[in-house]
C-alpha positions as semicolon CSV with decimal commas, in nm:
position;residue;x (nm);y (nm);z (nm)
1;X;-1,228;-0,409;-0,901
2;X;-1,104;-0,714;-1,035
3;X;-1,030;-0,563;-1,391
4;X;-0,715;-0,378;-1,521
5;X;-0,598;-0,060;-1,655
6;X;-0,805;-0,022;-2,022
7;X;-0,465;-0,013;-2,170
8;X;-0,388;-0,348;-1,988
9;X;-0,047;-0,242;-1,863
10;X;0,059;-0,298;-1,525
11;X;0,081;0,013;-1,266
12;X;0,306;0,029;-1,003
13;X;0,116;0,148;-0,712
14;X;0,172;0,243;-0,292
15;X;-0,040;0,136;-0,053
16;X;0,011;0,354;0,315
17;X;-0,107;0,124;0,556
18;X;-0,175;-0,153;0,382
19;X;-0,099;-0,439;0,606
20;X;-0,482;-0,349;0,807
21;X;-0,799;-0,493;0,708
22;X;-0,982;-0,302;0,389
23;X;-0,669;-0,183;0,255
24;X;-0,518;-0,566;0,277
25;X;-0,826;-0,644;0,069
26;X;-0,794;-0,369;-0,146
27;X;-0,440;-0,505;-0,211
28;X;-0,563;-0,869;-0,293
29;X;-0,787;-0,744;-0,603
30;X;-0,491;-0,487;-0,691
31;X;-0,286;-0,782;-0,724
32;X;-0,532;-1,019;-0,917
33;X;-0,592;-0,712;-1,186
34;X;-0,184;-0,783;-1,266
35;X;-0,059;-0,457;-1,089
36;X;0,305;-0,397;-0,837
37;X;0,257;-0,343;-0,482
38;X;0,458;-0,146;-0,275
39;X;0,285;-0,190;0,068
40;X;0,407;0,062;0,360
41;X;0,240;0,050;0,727
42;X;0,374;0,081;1,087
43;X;0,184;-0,222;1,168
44;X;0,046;-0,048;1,474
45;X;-0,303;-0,178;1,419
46;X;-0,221;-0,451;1,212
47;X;-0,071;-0,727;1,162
48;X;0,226;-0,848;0,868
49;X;0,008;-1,184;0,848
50;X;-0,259;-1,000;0,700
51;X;0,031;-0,973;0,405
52;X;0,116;-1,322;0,434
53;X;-0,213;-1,428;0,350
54;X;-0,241;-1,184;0,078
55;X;0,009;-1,389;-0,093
56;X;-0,114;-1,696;0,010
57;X;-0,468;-1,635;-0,200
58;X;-0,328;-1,430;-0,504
59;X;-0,073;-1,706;-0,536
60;X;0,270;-1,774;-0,604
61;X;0,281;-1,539;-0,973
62;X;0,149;-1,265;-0,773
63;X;0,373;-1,281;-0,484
64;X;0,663;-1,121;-0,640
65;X;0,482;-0,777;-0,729
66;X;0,442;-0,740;-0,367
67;X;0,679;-0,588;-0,153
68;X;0,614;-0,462;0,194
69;X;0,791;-0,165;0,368
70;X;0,740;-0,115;0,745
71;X;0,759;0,289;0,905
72;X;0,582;0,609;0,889
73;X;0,782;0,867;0,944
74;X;0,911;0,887;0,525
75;X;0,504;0,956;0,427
76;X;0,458;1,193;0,722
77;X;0,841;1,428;0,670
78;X;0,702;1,444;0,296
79;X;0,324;1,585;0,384
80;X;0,464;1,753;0,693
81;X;0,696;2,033;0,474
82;X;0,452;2,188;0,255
83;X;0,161;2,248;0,543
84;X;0,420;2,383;0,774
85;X;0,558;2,641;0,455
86;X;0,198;2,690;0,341
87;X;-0,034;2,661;0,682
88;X;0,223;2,684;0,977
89;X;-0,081;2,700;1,240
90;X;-0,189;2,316;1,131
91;X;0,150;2,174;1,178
92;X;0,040;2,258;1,625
């Protein structure tokens, strides 16, 4: 990545599970290209250090356009409504 937007404004983006190990990555360059980080994961195959050293490379003008939220159940009630309406059989 490493480049932003081509109309060089930041976007405000959400990462779901993105305290684990590519997406923690994939928040470090996200962060370098100038964009805000919401970061949401259930930590339960990661770790919130992975974060903490996140911040520690992209530095401290970075570190306030990430923000970490910690759950799962929020992402899965909003995908979990429209497959049981739409595809009750999948929702077994």
């Amino acid at each position: 990545m490493g480049s932003q937007c081509a109309t060089n404004q930041t976007t405000k983006l959400l990462i779901t599970g993105g305290a684990g190990f590519i997406d923690s990555l994939t928040a470090l360059e996200l962060l370098e290209a100038g964009h805000e980080l919401q970061v949401f994961d259930d930590l339960s195959n990661s770790s919130p250090i992975a974060l903490e050293r996140v911040r520690e490379v992209a530095g401290l003008e970075a570190t306030p356009r990430l923000r970490q939220m910690e759950g799962k159940s929020v992402i899965l009630g909003i995908l979990s409504k429209p497959l049981s309406v739409h595809r009750p059989a999948s929702m077994r």
